[in-house]
N, CA, C and O atoms as CSV, one atom per row, in Angstrom:
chain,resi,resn,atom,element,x,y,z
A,1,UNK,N,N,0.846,-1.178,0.000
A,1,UNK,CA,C,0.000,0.000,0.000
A,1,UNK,C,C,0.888,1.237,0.000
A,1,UNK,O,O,1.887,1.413,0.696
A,2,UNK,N,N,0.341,2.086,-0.921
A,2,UNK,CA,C,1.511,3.636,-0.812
A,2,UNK,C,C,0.648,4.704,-0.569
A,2,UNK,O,O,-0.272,5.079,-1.295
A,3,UNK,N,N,1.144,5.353,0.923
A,3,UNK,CA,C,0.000,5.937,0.994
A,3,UNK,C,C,0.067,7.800,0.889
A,3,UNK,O,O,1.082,8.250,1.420
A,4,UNK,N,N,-0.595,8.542,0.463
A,4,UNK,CA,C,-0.335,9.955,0.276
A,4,UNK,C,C,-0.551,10.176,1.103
A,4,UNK,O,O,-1.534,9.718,1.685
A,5,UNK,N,N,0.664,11.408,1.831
A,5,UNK,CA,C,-0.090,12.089,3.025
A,5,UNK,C,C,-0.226,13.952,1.938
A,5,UNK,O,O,0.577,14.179,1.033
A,6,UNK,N,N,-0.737,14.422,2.113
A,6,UNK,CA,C,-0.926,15.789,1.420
A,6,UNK,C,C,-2.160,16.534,2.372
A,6,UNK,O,O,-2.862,16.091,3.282
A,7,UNK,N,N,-2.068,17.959,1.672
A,7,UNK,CA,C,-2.981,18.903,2.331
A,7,UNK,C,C,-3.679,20.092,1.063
A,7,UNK,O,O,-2.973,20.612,0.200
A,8,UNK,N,N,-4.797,20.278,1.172
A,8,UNK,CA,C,-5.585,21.443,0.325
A,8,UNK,C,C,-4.428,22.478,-0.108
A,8,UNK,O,O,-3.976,22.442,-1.252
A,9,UNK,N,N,-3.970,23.393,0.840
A,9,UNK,CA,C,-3.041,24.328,0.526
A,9,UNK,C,C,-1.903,24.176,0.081
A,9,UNK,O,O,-1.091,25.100,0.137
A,10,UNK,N,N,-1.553,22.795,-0.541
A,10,UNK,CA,C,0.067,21.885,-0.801
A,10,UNK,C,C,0.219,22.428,-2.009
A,10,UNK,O,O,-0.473,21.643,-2.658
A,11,UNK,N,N,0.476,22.919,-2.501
A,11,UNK,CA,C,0.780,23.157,-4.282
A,11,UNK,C,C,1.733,21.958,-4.681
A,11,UNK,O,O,1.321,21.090,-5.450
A,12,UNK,N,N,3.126,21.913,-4.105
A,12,UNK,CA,C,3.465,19.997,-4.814
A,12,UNK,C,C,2.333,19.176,-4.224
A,12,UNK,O,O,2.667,18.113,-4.748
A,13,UNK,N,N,1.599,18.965,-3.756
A,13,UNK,CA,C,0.542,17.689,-3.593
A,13,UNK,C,C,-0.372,18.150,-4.529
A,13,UNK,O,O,-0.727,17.190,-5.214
A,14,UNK,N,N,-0.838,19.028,-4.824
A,14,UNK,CA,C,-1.555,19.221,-6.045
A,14,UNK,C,C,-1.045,18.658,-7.751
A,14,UNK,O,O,-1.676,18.085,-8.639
A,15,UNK,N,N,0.178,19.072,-7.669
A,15,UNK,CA,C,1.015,18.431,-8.682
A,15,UNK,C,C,1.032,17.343,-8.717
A,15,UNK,O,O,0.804,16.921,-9.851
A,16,UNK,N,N,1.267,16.303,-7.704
A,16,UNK,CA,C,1.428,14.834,-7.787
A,16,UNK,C,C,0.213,13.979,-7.789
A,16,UNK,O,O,0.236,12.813,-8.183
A,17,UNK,N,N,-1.154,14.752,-7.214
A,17,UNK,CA,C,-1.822,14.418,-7.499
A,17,UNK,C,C,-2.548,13.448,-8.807
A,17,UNK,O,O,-3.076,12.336,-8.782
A,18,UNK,N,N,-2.326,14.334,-9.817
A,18,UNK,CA,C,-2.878,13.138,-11.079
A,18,UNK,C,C,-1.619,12.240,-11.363
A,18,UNK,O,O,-1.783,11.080,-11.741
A,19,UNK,N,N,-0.516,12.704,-11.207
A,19,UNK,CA,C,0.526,11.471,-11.631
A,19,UNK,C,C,0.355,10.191,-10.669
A,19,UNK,O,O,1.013,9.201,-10.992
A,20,UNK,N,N,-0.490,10.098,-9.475
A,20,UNK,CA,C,-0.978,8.961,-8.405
A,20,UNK,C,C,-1.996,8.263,-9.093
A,20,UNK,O,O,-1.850,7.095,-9.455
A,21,UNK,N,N,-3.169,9.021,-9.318
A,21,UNK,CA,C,-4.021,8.773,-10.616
A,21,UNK,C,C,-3.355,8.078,-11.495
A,21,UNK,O,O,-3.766,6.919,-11.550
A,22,UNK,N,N,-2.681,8.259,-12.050
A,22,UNK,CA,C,-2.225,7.679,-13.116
A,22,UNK,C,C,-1.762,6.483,-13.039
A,22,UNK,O,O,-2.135,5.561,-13.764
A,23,UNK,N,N,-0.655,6.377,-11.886
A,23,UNK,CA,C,0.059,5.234,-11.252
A,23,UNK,C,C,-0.906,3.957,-10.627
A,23,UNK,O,O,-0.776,2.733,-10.676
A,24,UNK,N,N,-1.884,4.807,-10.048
A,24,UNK,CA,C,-3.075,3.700,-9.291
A,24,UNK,C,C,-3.418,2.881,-10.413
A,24,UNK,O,O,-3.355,1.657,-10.307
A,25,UNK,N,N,-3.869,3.581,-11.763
A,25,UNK,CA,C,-4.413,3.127,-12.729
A,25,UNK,C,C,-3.681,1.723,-13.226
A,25,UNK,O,O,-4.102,0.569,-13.296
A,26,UNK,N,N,-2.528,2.266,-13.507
A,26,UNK,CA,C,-0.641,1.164,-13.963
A,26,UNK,C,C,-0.853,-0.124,-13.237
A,26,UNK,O,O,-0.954,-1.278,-13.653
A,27,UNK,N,N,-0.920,0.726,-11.261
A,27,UNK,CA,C,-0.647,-0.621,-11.019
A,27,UNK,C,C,-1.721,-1.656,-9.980
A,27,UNK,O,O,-1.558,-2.238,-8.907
A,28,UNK,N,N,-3.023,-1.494,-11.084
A,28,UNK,CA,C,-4.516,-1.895,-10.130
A,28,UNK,C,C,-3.947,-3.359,-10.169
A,28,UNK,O,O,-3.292,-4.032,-10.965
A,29,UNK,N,N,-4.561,-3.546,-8.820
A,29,UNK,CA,C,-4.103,-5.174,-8.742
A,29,UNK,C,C,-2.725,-5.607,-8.223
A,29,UNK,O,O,-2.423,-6.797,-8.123
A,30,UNK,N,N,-1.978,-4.698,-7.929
A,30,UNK,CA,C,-0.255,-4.779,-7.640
A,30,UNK,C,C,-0.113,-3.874,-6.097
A,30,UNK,O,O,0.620,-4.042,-5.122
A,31,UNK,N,N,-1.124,-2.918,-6.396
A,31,UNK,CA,C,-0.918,-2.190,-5.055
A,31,UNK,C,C,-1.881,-0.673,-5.012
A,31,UNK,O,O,-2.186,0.075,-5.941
A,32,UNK,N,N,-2.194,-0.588,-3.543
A,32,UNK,CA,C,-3.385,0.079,-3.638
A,32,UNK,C,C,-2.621,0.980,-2.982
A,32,UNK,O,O,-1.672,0.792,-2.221
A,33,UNK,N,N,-3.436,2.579,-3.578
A,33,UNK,CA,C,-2.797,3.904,-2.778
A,33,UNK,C,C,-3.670,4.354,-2.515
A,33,UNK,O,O,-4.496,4.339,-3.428
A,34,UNK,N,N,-4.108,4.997,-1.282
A,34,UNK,CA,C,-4.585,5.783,0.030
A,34,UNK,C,C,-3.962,7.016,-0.439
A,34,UNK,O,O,-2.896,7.079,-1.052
A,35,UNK,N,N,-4.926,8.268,-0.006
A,35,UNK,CA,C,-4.529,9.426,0.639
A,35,UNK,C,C,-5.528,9.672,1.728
A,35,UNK,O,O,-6.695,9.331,1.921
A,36,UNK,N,N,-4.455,10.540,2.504
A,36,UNK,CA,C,-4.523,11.133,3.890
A,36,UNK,C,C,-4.310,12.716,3.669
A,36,UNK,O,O,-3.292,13.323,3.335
A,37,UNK,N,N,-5.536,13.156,3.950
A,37,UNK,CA,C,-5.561,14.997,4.585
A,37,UNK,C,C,-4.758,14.759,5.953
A,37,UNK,O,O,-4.878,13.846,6.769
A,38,UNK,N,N,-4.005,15.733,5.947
A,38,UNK,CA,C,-3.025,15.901,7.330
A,38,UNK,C,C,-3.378,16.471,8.282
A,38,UNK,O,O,-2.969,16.392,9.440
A,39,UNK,N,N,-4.773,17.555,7.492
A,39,UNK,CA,C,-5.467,18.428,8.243
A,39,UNK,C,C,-6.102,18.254,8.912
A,39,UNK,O,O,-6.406,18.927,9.897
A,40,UNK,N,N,-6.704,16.712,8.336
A,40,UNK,CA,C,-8.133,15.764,8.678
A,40,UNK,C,C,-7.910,15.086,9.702
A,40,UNK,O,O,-8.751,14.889,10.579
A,41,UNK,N,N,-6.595,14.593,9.708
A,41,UNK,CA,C,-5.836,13.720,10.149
A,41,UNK,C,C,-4.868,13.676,10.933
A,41,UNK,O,O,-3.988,12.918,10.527
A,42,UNK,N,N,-4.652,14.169,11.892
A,42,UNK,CA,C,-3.359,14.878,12.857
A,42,UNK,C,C,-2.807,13.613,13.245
A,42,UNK,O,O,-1.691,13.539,12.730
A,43,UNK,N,N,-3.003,12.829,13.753
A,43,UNK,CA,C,-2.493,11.720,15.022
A,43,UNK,C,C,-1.049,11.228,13.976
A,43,UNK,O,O,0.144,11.528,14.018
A,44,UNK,N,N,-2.030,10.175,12.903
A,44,UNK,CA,C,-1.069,9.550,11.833
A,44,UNK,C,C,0.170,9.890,11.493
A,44,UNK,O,O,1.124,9.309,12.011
A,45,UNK,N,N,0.350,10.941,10.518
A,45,UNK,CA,C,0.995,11.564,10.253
A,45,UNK,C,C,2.205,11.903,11.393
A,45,UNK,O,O,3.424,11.791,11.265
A,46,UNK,N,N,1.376,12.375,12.600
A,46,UNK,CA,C,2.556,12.348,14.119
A,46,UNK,C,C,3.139,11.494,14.156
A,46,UNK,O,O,4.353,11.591,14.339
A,47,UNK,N,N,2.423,10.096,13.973
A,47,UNK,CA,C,3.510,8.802,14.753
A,47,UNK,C,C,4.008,8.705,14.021
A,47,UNK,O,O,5.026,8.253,14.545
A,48,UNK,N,N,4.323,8.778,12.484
A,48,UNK,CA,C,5.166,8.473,11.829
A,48,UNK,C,C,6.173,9.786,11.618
A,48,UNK,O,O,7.194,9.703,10.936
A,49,UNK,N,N,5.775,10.944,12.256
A,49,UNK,CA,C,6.915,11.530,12.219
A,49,UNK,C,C,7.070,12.632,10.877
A,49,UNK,O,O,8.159,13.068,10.506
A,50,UNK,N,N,5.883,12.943,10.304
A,50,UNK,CA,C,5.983,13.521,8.772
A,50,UNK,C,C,5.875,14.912,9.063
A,50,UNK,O,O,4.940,15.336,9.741
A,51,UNK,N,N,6.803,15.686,8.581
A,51,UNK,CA,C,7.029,17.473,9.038
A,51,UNK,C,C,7.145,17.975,7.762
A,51,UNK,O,O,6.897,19.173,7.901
A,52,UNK,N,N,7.401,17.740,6.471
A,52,UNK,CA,C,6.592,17.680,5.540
A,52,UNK,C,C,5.948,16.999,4.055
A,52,UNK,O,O,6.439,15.906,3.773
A,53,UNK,N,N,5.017,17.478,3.191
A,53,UNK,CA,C,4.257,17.064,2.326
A,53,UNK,C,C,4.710,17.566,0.949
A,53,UNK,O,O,5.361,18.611,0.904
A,54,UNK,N,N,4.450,16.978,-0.047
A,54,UNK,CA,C,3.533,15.482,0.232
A,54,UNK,C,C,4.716,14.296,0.650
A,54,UNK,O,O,5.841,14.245,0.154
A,55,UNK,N,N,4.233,13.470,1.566
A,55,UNK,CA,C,4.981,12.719,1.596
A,55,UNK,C,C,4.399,11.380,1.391
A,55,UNK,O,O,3.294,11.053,1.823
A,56,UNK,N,N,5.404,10.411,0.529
A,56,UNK,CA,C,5.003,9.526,0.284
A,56,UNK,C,C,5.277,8.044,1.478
A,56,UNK,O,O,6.398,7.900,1.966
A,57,UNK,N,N,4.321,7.213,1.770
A,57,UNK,CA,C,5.119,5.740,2.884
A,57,UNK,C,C,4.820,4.720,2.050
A,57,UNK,O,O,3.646,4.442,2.293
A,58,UNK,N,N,5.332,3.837,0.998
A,58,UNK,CA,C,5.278,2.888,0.824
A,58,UNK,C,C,5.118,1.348,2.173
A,58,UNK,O,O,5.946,1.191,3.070
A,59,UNK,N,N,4.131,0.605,2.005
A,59,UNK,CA,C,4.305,-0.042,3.807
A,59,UNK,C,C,4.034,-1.958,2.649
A,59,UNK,O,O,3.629,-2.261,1.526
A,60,UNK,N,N,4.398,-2.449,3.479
A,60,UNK,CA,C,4.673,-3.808,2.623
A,60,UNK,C,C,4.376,-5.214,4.083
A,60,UNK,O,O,5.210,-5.639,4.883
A,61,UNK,N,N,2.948,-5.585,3.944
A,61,UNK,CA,C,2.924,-6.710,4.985
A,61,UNK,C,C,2.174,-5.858,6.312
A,61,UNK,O,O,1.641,-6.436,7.259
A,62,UNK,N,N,2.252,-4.526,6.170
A,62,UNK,CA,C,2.208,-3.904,7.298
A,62,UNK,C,C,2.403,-3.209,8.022
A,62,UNK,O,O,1.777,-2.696,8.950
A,63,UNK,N,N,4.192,-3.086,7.254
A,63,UNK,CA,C,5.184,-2.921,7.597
A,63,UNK,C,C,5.875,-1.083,6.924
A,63,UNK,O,O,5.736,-1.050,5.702
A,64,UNK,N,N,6.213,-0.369,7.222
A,64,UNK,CA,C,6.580,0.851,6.342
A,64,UNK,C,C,8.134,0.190,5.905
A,64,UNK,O,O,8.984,-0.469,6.504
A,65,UNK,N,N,8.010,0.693,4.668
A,65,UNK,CA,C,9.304,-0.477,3.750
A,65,UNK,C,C,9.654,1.362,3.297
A,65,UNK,O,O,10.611,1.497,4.059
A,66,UNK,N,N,9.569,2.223,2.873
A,66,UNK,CA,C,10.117,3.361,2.094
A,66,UNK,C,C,8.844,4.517,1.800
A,66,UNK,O,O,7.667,4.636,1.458
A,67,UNK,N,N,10.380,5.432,2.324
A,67,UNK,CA,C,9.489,7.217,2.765
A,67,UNK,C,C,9.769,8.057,1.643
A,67,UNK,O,O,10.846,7.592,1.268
A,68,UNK,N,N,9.441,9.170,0.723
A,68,UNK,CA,C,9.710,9.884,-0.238
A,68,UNK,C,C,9.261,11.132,0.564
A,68,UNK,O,O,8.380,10.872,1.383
A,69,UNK,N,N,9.592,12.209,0.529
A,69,UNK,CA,C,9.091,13.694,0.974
A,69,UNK,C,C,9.046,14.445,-0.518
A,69,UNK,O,O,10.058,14.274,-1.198
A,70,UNK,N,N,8.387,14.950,-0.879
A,70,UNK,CA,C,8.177,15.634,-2.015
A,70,UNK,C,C,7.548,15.653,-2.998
A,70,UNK,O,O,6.833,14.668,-3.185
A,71,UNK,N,N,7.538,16.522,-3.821
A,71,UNK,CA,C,6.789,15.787,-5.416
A,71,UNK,C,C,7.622,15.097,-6.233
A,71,UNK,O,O,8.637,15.762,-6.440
A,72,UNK,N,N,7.630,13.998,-6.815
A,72,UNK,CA,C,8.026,13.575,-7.638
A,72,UNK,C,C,7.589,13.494,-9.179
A,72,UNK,O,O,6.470,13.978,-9.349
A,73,UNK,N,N,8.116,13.066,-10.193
A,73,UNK,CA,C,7.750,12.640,-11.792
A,73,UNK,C,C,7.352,11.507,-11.431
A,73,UNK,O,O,7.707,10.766,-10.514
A,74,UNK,N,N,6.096,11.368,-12.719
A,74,UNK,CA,C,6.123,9.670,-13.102
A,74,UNK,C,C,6.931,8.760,-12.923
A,74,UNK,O,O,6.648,7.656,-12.456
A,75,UNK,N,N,8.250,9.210,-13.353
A,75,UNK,CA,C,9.382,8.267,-13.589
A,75,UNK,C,C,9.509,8.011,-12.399
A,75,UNK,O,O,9.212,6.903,-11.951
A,76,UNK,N,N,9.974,8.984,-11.661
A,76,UNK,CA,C,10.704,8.865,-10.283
A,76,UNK,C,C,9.307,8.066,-9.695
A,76,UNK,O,O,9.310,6.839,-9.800
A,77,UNK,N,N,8.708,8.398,-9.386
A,77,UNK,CA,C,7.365,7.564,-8.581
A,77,UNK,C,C,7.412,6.094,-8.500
A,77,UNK,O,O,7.449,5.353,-7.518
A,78,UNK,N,N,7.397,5.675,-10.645
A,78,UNK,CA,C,7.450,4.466,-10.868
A,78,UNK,C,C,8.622,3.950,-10.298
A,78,UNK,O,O,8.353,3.231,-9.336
A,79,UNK,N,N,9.974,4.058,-10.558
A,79,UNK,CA,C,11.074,3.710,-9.621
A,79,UNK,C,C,10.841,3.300,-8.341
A,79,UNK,O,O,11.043,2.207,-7.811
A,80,UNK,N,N,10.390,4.315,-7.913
A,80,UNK,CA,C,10.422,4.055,-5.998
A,80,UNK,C,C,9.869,3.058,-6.118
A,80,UNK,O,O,10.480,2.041,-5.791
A,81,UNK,N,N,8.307,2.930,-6.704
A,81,UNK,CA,C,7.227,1.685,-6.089
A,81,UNK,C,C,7.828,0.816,-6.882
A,81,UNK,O,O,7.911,-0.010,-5.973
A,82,UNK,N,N,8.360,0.227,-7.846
A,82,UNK,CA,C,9.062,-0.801,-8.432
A,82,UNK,C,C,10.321,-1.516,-7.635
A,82,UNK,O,O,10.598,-2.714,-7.573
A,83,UNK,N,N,11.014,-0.342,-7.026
A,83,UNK,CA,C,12.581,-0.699,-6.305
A,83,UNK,C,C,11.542,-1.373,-5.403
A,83,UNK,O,O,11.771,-2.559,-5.640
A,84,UNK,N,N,10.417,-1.345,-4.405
A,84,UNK,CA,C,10.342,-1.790,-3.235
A,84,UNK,C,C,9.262,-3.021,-3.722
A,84,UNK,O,O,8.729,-3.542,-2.742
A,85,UNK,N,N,8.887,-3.517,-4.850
A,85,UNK,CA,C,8.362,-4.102,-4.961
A,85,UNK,C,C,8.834,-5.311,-5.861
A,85,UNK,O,O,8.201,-6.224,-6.392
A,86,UNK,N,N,10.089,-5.007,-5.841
A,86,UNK,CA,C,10.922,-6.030,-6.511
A,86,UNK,C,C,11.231,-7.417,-5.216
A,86,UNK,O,O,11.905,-8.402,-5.517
């Protein structure tokens, strides 16, 4: 599961927005992505420690397997979730 954390006022979470869209689309059936309002959502975001957005948690079993902070490209996106899903 990869999950978005982002917020309304994020301008990069706005950006990465449809490239997630896009990716969800790629990889239905391989792995499901969540987003999280931070705004909505205070506690989460705390325990894991996220100071800022968008940030990405790849979690595997359960488990948080890999963190991204930022916006990324397609490319770069596909990479990350590929490296951890190899």
């Amino acid at each position: 599961m990869l999950v978005d954390y982002w917020a309304e006022w994020c301008g990069p979470c706005k950006m990465i927005a449809p490239i997630l869209d896009e990716v969800a689309t790629a990889y239905n059936g391989k792995l499901q992505i969540a987003k999280m309002n931070v705004d909505e959502n205070r506690e989460i975001p705390a325990k894991f420690g996220i100071r800022g957005i968008p940030t990405l948690m790849l979690f595997k079993d359960g488990q948080l397997a890999a963190t991204k902070v930022g916006a990324l490209s397609k490319a770069q996106l596909v990479a990350f979730i590929d490296q951890q899903l190899a």
